[in-house]
C-alpha positions in Angstrom: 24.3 55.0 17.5 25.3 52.9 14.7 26.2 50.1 16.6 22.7 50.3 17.6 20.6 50.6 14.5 22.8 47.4 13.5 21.8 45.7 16.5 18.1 46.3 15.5 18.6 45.9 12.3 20.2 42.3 12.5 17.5 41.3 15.2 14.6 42.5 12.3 16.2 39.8 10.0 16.1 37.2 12.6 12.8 37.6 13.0 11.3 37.9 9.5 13.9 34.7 9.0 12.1 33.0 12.0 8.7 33.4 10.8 9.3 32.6 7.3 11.3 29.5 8.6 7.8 28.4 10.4 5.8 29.1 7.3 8.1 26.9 5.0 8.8 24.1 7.9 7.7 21.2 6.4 7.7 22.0 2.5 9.7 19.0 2.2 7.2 16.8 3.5 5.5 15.9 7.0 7.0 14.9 10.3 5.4 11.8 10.7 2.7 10.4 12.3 0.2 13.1 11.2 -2.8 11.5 8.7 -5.2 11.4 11.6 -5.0 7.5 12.0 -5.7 6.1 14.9 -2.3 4.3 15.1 -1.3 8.3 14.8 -3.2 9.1 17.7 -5.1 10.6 15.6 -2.8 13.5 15.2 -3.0 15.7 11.6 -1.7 18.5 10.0 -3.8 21.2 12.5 -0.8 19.8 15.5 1.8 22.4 13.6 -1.2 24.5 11.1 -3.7 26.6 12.8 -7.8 25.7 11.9 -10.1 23.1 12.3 -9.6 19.8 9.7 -12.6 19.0 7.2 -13.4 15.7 6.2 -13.6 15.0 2.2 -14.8 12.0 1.3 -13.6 9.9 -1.9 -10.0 11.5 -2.4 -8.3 8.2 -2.2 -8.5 5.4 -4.5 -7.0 2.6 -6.3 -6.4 -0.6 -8.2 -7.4 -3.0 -5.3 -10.4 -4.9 -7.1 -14.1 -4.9 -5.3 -13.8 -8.1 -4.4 -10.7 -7.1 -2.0 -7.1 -7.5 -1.6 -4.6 -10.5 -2.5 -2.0 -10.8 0.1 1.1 -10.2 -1.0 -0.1 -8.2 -4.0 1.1 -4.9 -5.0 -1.4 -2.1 -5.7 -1.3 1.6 -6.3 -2.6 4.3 -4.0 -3.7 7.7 -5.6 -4.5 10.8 -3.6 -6.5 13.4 -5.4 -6.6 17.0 -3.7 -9.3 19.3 -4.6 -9.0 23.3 -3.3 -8.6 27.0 -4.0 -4.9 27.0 -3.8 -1.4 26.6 -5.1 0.6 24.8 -3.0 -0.8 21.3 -1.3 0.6 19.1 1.3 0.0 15.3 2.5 0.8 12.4 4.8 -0.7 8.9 4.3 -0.5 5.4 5.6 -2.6 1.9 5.9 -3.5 0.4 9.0 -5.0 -2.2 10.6 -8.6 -2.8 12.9 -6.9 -1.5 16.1 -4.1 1.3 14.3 -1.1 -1.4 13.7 0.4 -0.4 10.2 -0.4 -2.2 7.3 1.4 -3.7 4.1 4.5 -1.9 3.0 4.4 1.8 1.6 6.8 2.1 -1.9 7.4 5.1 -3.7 7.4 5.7 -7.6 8.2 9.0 -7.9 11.1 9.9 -5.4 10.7 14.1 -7.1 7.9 14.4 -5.5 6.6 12.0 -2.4 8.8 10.6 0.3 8.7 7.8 2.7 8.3 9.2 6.7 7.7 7.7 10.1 9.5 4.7 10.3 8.9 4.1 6.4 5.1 3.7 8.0 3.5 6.1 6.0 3.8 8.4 2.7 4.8 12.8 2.1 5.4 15.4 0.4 8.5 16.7 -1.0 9.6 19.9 -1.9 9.1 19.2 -5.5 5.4 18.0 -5.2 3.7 20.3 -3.5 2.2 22.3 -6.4 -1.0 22.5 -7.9 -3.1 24.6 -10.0 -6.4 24.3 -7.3 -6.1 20.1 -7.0 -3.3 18.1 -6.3 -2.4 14.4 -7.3 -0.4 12.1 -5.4 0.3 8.4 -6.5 2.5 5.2 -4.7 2.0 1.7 -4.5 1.3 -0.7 -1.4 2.4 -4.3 -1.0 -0.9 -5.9 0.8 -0.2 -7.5 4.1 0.5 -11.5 5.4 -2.8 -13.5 5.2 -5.0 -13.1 7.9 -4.7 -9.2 8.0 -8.3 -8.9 7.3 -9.8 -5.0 6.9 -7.5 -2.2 5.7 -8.0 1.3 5.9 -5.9 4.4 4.2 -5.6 7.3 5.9 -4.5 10.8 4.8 -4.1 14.0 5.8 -3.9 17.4 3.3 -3.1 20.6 4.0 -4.3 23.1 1.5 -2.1 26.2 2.0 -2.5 30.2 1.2 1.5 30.4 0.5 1.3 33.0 3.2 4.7 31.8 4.7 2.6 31.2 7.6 0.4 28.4 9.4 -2.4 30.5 9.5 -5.3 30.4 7.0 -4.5 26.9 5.8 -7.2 24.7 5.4 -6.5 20.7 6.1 -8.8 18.1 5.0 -8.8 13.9 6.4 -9.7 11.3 4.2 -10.1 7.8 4.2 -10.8 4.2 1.9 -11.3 0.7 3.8 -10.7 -2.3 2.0 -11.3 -5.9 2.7 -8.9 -8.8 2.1 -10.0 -11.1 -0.2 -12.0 -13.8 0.8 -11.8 -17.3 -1.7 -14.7 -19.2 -0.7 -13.1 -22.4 -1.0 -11.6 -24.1 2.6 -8.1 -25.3 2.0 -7.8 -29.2 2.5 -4.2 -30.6 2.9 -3.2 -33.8 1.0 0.0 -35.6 2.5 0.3 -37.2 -0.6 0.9 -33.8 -2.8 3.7 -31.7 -1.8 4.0 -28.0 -3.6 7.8 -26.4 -3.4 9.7 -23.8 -3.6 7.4 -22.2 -1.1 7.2 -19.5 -1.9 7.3 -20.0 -6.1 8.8 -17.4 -8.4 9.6 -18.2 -11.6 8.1 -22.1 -11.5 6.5 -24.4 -9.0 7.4 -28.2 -8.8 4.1 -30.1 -8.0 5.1 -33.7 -6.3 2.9 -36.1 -6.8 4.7 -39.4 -5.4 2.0 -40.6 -3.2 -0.2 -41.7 -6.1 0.3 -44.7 -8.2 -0.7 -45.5 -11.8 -3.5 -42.3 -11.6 -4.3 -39.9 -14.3 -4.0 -36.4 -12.2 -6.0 -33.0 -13.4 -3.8 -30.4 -12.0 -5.8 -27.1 -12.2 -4.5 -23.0 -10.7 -7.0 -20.4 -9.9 -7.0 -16.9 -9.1 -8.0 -15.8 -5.7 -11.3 -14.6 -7.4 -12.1 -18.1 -8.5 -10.6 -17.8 -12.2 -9.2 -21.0 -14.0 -5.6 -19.9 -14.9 -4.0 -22.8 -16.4 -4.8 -26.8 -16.1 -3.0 -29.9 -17.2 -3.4 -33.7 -16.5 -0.4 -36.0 -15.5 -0.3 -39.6 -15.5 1.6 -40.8 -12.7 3.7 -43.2 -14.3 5.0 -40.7 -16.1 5.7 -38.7 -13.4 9.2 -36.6 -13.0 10.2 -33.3 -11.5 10.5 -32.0 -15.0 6.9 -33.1 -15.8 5.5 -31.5 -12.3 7.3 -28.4 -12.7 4.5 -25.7 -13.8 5.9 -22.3 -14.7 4.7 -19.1 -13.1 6.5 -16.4 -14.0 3.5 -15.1 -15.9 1.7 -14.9 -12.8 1.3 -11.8 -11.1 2.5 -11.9 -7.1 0.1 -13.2 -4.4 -2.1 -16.4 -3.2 -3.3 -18.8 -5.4 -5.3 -22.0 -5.6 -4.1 -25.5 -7.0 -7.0 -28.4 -7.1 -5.4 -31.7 -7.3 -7.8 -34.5 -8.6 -7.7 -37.8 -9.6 -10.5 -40.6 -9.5 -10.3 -41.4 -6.3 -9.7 -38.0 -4.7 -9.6 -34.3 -4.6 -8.2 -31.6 -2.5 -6.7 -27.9 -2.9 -3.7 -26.6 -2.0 -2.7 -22.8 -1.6 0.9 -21.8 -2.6 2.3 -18.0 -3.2 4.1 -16.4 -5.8 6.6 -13.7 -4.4 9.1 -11.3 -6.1 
């Protein structure tokens, strides 16, 4: 008879371990692939939490300017939770028209988010899942190659009751699009006017060989159309040393270089990557 209240004993502990087990599953963060993306399959938090997702509009934002993102740029992503609970939850990521991943996903505080799926998208850890009704999540993203066009973030947040269950949790989907940023200006090549290292880092030589006894206005602009620095070269005087502009002020991404003299004029675009 002991041997059988044991027995049911040690099979009542199984169970209460089983099903607080599924209630704490993924306290350190998401599976994967479960922001409700298309590239995701549009897969979200409800795949492994019972209910039916809400959609909340404006819980995502950042640093990106209006006018769109620079390629190669780093910005940071913030995810703002708002609910009637203590304990939140999240997955994000950035993808492409068509669900292909987007940019590269960085973390800045390893306590409390987590790179999952591949490195494709953003989580949880155990140490940032609590809140006092609204929850805060913050990482950067390194914008994508030129050419990328439209981005949109994703996310997914579960909202939990701390029931040690999957019931009564209420998950919310989110979203921000952003456009790449679009100059204005047409690139026109000059075979003349050579820009190196490509990319630049901490200075960019400008060689100017092709042109002969010229004064040269050599003039960088922001991708937003902002004058950044300017100087004028007479080619006689012209040496690597005098060419070389520094850029190690400059933040990373595309940038525009007009070239002028009196007899022509063309832009070049060169990047700055670190």
């Amino acid at each position: 008879m002991k041997q059988f209240y044991t027995t049911i004993f040690i099979a009542a502990m199984a169970g209460i371990l089983l099903l607080f087990t599924a209630g704490i599953k993924y306290t350190g963060g998401s599976p994967g692939a479960r922001t409700g993306s298309p590239g995701d399959n549009n897969q979200n938090c409800t795949q492994c939490h019972s209910g039916t997702p809400q959609n909340a509009e404006n819980w995502i934002s950042s640093n990106i300017p209006a006018s769109g993102y620079v390629p190669g740029s780093t910005y940071t992503i913030t995810l703002s939770a708002a609910h009637d609970s203590q304990k939140f939850g999240f997955e994000a990521t950035a993808e492409r028209v068509g669900g292909q991943k987007a940019g590269e996903l960085v973390i800045t505080n390893a306590a409390e988010t987590k790179l999952v799926n591949n490195n494709d998208a953003v989580t949880h850890t155990s140490g940032g899942t609590s809140g006092s009704n609204s929850r805060t999540w913050s990482f950067d993203w390194t914008a994508p190659a030129e050419g990328s066009g439209p981005v949109t973030f994703y996310a997914a947040v579960n909202a939990t009751n701390s029931n040690s269950g999957t019931s009564g949790d209420v998950v919310y989907l989110t979203q921000m699009a952003v456009e790449e940023v679009n100059t204005g200006i047409i690139e026109s090549g000059d075979p003349s006017a050579t820009l190196y290292p490509v990319p630049a880092n901490q200075y960019l030589n400008v060689d100017l060989s092709g042109f002969n006894n010229q004064m040269i206005n050599i003039s960088v602009y922001a991708s937003n159309g902002s004058k950044l620095m300017e100087r004028n070269i007479m080619q006689n005087e012209v040496s690597v040393q005098t060419n070389r502009l520094m850029v190690d002020n400059l933040e990373q991404g595309y940038y525009l270089m007009k070239i002028a003299s009196d007899e022509t004029e063309f832009i070049k675009k060169f990047l700055i990557s670190r």
